[in-house]
RODO-2510 file (C-alpha; in nm, 4 decimals, decimal comma):
residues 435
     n   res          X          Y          Z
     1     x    10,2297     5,5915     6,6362
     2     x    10,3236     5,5559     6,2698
     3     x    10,5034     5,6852     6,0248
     4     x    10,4734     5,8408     5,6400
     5     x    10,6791     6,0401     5,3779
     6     x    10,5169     6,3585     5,3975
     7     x    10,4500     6,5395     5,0303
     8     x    10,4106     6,8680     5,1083
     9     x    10,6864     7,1196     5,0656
    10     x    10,5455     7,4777     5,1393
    11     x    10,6936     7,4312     5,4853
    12     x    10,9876     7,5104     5,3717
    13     x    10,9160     7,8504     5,3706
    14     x    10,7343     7,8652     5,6887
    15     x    10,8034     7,9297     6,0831
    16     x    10,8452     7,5743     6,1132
    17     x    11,2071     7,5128     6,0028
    18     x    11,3537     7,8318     6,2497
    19     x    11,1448     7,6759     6,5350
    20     x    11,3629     7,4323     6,6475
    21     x    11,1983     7,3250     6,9358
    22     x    10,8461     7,2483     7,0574
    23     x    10,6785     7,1480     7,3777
    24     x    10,4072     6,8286     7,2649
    25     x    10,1722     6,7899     7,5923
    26     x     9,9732     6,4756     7,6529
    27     x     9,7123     6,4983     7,8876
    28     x     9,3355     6,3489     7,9730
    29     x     9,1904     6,1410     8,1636
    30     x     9,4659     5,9148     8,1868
    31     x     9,6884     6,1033     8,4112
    32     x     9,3856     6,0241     8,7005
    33     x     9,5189     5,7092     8,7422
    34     x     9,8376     5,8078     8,5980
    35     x     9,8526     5,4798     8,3435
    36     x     9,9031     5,4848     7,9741
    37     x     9,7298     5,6841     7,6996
    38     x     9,4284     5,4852     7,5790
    39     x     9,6198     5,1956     7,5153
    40     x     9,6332     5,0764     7,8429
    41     x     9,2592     4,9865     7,7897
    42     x     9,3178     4,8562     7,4125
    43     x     9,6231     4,6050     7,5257
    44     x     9,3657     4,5089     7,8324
    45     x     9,6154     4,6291     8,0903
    46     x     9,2283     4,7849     8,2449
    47     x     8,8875     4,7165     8,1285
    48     x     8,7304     5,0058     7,9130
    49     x     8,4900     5,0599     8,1963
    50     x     8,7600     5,1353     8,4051
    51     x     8,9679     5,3464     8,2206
    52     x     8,6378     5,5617     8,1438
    53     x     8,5521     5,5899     8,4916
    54     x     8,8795     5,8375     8,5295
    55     x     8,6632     6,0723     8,3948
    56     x     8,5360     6,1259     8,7673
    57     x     8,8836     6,2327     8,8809
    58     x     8,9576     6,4612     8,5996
    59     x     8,9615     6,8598     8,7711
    60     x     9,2050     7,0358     8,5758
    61     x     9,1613     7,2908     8,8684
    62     x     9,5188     7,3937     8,8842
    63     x     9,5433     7,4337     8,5047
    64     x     9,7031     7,7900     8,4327
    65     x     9,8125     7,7757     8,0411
    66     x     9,9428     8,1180     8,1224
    67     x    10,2113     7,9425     8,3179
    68     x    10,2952     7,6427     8,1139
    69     x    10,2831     7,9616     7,8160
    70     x    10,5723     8,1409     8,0209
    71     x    10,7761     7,7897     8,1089
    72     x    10,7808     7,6743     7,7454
    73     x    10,9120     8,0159     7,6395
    74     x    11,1229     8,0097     7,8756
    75     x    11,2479     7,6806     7,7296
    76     x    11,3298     7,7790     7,4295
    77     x    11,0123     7,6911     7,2213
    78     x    10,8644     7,8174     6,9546
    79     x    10,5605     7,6408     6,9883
    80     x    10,3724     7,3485     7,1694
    81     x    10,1454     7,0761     7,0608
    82     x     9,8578     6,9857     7,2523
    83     x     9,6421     6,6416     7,2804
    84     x     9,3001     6,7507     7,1506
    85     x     9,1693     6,4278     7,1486
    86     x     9,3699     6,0604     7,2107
    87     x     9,2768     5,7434     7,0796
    88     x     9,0344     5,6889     7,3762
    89     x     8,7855     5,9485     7,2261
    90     x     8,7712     6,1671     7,5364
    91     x     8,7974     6,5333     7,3790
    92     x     8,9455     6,8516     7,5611
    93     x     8,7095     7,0718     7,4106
    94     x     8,3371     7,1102     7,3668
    95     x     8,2758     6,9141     7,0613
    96     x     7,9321     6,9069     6,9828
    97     x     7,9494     6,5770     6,7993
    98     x     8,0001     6,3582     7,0812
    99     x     7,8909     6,3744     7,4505
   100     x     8,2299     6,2399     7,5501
   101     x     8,4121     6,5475     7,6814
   102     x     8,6098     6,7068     7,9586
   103     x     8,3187     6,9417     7,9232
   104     x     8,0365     6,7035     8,0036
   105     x     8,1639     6,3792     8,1695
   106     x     8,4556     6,5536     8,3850
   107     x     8,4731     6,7893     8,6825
   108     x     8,6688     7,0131     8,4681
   109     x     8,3149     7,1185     8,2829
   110     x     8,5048     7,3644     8,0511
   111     x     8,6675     7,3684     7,7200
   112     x     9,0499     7,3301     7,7960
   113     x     9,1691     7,4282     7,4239
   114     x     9,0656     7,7719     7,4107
   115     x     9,2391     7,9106     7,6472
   116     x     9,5591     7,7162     7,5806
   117     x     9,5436     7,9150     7,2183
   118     x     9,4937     8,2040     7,3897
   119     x     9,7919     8,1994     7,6261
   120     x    10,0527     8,0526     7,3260
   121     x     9,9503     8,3256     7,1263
   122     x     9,9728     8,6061     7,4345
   123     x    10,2854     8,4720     7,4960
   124     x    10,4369     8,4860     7,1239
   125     x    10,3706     8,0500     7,0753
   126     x    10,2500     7,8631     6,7479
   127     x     9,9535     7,7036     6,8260
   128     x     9,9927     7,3173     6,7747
   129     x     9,6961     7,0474     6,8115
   130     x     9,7470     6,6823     6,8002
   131     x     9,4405     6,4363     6,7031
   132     x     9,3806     6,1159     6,6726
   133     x     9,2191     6,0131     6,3308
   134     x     9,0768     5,6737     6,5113
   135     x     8,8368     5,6810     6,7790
   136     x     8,8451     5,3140     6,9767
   137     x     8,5086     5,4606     7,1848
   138     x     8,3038     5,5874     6,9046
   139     x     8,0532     5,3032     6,7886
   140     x     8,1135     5,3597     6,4126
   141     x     8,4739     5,3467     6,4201
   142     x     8,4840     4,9956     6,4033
   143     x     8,2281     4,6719     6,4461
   144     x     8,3757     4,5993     6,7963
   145     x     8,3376     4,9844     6,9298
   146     x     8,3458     5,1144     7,1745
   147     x     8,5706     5,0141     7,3904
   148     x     8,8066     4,7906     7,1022
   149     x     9,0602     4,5902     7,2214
   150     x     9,3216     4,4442     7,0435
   151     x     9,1667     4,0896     7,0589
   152     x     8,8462     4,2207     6,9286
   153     x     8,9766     4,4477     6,6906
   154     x     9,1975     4,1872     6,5177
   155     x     9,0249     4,1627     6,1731
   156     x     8,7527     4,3156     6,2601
   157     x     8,6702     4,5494     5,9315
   158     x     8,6624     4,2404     5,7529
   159     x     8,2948     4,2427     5,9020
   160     x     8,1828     4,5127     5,6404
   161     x     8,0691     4,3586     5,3574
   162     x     8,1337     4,7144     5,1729
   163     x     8,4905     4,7914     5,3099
   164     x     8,5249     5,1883     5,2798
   165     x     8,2148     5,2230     5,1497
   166     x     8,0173     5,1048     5,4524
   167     x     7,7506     5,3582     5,5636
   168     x     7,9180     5,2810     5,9274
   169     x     8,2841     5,4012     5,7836
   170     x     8,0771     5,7126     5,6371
   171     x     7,9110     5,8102     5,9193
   172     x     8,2941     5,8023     6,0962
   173     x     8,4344     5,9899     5,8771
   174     x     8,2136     6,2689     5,8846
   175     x     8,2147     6,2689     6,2551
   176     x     8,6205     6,2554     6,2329
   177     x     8,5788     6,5967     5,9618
   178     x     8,3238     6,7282     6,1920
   179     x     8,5666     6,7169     6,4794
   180     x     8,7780     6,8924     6,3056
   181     x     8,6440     7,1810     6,1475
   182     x     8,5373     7,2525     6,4927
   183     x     8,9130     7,2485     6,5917
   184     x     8,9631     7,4552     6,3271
   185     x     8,7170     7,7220     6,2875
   186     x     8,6600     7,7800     6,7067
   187     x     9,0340     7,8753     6,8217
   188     x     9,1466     8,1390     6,5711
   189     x     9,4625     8,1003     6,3791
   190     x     9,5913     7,6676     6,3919
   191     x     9,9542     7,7049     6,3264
   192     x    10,0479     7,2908     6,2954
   193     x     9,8113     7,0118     6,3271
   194     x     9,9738     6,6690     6,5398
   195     x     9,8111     6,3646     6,3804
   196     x     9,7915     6,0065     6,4351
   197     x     9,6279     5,6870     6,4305
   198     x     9,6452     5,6663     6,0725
   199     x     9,7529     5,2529     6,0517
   200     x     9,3829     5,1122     6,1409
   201     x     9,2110     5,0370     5,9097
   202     x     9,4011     5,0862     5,5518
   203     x     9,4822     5,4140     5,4856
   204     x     9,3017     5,4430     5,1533
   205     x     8,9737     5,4168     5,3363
   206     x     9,0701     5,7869     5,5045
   207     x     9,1152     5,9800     5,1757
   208     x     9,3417     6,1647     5,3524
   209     x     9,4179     6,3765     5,0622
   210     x     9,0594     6,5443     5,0356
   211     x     9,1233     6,5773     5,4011
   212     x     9,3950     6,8100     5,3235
   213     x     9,2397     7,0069     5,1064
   214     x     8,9380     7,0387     5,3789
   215     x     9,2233     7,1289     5,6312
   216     x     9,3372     7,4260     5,4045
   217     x     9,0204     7,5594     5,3669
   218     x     8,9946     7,5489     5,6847
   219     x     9,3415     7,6990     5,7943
   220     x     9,5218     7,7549     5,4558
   221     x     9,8373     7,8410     5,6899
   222     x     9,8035     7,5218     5,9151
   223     x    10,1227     7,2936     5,9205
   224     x    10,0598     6,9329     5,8713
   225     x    10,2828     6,6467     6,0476
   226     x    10,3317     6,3646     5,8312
   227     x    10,0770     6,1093     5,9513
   228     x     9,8129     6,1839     5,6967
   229     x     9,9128     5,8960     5,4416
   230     x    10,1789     6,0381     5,3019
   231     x     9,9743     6,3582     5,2452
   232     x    10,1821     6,6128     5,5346
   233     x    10,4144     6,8578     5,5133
   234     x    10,7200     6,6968     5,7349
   235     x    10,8340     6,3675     5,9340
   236     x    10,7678     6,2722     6,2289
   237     x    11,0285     5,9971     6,4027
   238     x    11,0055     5,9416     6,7713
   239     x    11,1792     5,8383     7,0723
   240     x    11,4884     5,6789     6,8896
   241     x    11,7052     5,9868     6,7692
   242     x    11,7902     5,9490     6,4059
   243     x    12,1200     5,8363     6,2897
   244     x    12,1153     5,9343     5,9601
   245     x    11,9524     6,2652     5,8653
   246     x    11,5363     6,2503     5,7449
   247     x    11,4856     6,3744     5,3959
   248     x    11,3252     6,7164     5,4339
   249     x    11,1605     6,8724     5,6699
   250     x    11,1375     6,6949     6,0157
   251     x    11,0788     6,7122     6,3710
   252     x    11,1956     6,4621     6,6362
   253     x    10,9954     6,3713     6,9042
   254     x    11,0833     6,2355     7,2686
   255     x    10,9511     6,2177     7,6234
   256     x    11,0712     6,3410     7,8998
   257     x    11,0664     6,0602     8,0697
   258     x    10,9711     5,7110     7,9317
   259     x    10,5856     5,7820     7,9472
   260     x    10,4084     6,0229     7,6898
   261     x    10,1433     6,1102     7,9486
   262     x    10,1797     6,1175     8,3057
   263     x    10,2770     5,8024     8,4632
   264     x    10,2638     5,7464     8,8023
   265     x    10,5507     5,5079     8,8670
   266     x    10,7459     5,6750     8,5964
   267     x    11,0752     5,8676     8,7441
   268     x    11,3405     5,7952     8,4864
   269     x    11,3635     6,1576     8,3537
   270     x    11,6230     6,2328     8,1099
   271     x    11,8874     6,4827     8,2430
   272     x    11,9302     6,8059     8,1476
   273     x    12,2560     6,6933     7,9793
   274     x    12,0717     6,4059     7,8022
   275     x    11,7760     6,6327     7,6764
   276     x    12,0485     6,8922     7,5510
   277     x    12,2173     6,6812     7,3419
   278     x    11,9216     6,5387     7,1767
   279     x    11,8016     6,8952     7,0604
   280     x    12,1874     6,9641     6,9613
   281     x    12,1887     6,6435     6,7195
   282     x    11,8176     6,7615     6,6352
   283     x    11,9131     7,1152     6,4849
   284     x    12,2316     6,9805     6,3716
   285     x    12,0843     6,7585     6,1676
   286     x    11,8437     7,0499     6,0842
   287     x    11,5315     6,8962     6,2295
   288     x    11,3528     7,0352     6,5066
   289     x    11,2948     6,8849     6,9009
   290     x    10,8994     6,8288     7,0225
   291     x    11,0109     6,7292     7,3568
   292     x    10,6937     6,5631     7,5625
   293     x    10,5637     6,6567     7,8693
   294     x    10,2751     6,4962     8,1095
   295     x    10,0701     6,6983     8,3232
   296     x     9,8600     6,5724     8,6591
   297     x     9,4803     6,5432     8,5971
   298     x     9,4785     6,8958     8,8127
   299     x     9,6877     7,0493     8,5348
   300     x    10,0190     7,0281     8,7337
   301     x    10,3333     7,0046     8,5499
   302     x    10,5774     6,7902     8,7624
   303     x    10,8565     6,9965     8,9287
   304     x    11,1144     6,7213     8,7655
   305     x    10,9979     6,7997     8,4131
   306     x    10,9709     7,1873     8,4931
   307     x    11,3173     7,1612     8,5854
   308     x    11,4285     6,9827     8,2360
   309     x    11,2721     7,2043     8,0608
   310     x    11,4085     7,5491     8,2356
   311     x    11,7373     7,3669     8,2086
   312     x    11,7226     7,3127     7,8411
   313     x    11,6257     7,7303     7,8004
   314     x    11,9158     7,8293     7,9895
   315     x    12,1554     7,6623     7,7525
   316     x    11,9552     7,7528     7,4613
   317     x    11,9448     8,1297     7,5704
   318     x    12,3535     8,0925     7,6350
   319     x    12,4078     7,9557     7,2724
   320     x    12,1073     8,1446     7,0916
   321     x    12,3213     8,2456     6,7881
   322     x    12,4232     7,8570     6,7226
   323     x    12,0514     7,7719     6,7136
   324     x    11,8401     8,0645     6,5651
   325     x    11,8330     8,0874     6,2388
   326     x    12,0627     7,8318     6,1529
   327     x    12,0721     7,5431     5,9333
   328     x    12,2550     7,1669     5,9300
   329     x    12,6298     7,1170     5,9929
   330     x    12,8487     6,9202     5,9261
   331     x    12,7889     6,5910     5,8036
   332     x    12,9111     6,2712     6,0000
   333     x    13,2806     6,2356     6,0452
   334     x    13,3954     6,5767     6,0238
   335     x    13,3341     6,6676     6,3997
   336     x    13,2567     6,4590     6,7273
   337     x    12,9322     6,6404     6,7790
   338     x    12,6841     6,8229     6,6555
   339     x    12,7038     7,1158     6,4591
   340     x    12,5117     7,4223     6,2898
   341     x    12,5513     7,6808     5,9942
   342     x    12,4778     8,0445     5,9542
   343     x    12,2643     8,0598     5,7013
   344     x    12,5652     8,2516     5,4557
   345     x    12,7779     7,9709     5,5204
   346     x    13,0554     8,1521     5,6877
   347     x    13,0114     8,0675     6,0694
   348     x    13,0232     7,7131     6,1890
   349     x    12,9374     7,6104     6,5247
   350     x    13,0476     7,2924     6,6568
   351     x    12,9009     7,1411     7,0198
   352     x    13,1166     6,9439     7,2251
   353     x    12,9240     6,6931     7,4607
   354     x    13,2168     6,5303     7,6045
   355     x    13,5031     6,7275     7,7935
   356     x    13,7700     6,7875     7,5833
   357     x    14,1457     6,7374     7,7546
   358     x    14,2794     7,0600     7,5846
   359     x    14,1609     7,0927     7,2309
   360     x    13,9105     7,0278     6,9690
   361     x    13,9381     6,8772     6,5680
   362     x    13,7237     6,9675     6,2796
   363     x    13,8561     6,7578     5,9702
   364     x    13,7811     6,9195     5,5845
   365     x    13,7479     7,2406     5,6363
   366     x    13,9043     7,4365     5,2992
   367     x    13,8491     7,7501     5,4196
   368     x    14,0768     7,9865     5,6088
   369     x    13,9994     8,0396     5,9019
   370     x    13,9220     8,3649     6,0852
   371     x    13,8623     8,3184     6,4080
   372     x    13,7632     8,0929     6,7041
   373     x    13,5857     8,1499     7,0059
   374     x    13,3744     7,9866     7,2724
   375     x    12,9885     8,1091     7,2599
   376     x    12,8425     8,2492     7,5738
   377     x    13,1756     8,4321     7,6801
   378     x    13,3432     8,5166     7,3665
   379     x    13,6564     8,4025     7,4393
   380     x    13,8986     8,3549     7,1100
   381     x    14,1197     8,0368     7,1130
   382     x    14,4411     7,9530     6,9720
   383     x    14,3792     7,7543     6,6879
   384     x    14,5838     7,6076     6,3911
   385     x    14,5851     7,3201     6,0907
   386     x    14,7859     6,9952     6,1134
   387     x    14,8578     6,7964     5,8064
   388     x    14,7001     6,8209     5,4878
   389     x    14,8360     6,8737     5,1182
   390     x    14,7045     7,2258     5,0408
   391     x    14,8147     7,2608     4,6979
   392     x    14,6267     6,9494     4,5965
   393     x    14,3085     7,1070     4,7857
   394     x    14,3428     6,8525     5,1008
   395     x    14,2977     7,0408     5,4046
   396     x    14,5032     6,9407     5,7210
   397     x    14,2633     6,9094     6,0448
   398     x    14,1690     7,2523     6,2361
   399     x    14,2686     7,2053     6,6114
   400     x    14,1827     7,5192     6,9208
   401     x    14,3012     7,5203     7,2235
   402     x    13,9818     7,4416     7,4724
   403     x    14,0971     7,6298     7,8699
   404     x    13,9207     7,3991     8,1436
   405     x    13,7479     7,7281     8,2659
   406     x    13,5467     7,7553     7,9232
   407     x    13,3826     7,4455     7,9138
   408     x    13,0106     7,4458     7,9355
   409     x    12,8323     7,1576     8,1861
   410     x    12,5947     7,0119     7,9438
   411     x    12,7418     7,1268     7,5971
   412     x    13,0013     7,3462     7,5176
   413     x    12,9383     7,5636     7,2122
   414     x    13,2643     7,6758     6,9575
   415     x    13,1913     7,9525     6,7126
   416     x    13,4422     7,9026     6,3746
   417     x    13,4432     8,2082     6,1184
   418     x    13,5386     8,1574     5,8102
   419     x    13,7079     8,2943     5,5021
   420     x    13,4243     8,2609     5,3090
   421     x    13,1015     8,0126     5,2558
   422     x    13,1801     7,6307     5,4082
   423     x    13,4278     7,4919     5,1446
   424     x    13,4021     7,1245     5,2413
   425     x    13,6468     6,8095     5,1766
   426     x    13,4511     6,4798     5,2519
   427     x    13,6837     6,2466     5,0465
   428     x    13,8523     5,9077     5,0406
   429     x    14,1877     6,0704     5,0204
   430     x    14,4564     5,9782     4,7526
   431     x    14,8272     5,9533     4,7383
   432     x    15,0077     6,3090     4,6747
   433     x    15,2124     6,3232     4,3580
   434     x    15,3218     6,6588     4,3942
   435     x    15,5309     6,8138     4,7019
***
């Protein structure tokens, strides 16, 4: 996966910044044999022949989208994000472009996006698609197709004499639009679009910015990730949690495990603790969590990632007012934690992932304070400030009392009302000349 600065700023005033957190699913053929996501066949880890012949195994007969619908609301999400098509080529639904379908070469025989759409939208879910821009089994991708590797792919567009005007690149590309326009003009309302594969060849030769504007025509509503060539709508880091906040819009996103699809021999699943504090530093930071997921070829979502993800909605439904609507908290250095803001300015909520001994600190706030109290029980705590020269606008540090019985398993939540929008100190300090 790659990465671009996304242009487009309309989604600032859409769902997308209140949705906090997303379900991304990744799952085809590859979960037969339970082995990586096309690129098990591009690094050679199985021949192409191989990996293709999963198609055999691929049933889907215990897929119920009505139930993975229910579990991901139950979760907490707002919406989910589904692999249309991977980098191997093998499409969920019936594209009409290519005979290299669930549909046709896979016991499943059906289109599997439709009535994923459906059950999202019966259950109150943006509708999210992910597709890959490359195609390493279509034969015009490249010269080596299908079946690419990465020793045959290695400078292999330097074989076109014409670069991005090759009637071979042209012929791609309109199968790549075709694709899509079928993606979005069979399903109804698109509500984001997941892309990737944008590195291979140079991204000049997609024209990714009259791909936009076919998008839009398409879905003038549709949300665009960032890997279009600099031509999305947000940023799209993944599975090492940012440090320092993403300019803009932006959306984290993480597996479950270690494995995007299902992986056999993959059992290191995050905890529950583990997967809350990554969405806590997400929204903190005022990004949103698209927390992965990999199904069984039958449609079967392990009981271990079930369990994550019901995990994560139960402390999201005990916290709800420190997550929806809110915005980014404090910056780093005021609190040990995470931390989100009412959207007047006047509540902060600070999230404690380690177990306090008695109390909590909050350096800089200005403000005076009104109350504090523990979300989920609504408890008020003791609380004072310590230090600080007030008359020179230096705030001491705000310290509450934290009772043992209070504290929260995975994350305990504090709720902090103010006097007032956030009045913030974040400075150097200097020596007082007046006392």
């Amino acid at each position: 996966m790659s990465e671009a600065t996304p242009t487009g700023s309309r989604i600032q005033s859409s769902w997308f910044p209140e949705a906090k957190l997303g379900i991304f699913i990744h799952w085809g053929i590859y979960a037969v044999n339970g082995i990586p996501e096309s690129w098990s066949f591009f690094n050679e880890q199985i021949s192409y022949e191989d990996y293709l012949a999963q198609c055999k195994g691929f049933t889907a007969e215990k897929y119920d989208p009505d139930a993975w619908a229910d579990l991901f609301r139950r979760a907490g999400a707002q919406y989910a994000v589904l692999t249309s098509k991977h980098h191997d080529g093998v499409a969920l639904f019936d594209t009409r472009l290519s005979d290299l379908s669930v549909v046709r070469q896979t016991p499943a025989a059906r289109d599997l996006i439709a009535p994923y759409c459906e059950a999202l939208r019966d259950k109150g879910l943006k509708v999210g698609l992910y597709f890959s821009h490359l195609d390493w089994s279509h034969p015009d991708y490249a010269p080596v197709a299908p079946g690419c590797t990465r020793s045959t792919m290695q400078n292999a567009y330097a074989a076109w004499p014409d670069g991005p005007e090759s009637p071979q690149w042209q012929r791609f590309l309109r199968f790549q639009r075709g694709q899509l326009e079928e993606l979005c003009t069979r399903y109804g309302r698109i509500d984001l679009l997941w892309f990737d594969g944008d590195w291979t060849p140079g991204r000049d030769w997609w024209r990714f910015g009259e791909l936009r504007e076919l998008l839009l025509g398409w879905q003038p509503d549709v949300i665009l990730n960032s890997r279009m060539g600099g031509h999305g709508d947000y940023q799209t880091p993944e599975q090492g949690i940012p440090i320092r906040r993403p300019e803009g819009p932006w959306e984290f996103c993480v597996t479950v495990n270690d494995s995007w699809g299902y992986q056999v021999q993959d059992h290191n699943h995050k905890s529950v603790r583990q997967i809350v504090r990554l969405f806590a530093e997400c929204i903190g930071m005022g990004g949103n969590l698209l927390l992965d997921i990999g199904p069984k070829a039958d449609g079967t979502i392990l009981p271990e990632q079930a369990e994550r993800l019901e995990g994560l909605g139960a402390w999201i439904r005990k916290h709800a007012e420190a997550v929806y609507p809110t915005e980014a908290g404090l910056p780093h250095g005021h609190f040990y934690g995470a931390s989100t803001l009412t959207k007047d300015r006047e509540t902060l909520y600070v999230m404690c992932f380690d177990r306090p001994w008695d109390q909590f600190a909050v350096k800089g706030i200005r403000n005076n304070v009104r109350r504090v109290s523990v979300v989920g029980s609504g408890r008020e705590l003791a609380h004072r400030k310590i230090g600080g020269a007030p008359w020179m606008n230096i705030p001491g540090v705000l310290w509450a009392d934290v009772p043992e019985a209070e504290l929260d398993p995975n994350a305990t939540v504090f709720k902090i009302e103010l006097e007032g929008p956030l009045d913030l100190y974040s400075g150097s300090g200097h020596a007082i000349e007046s006392n």
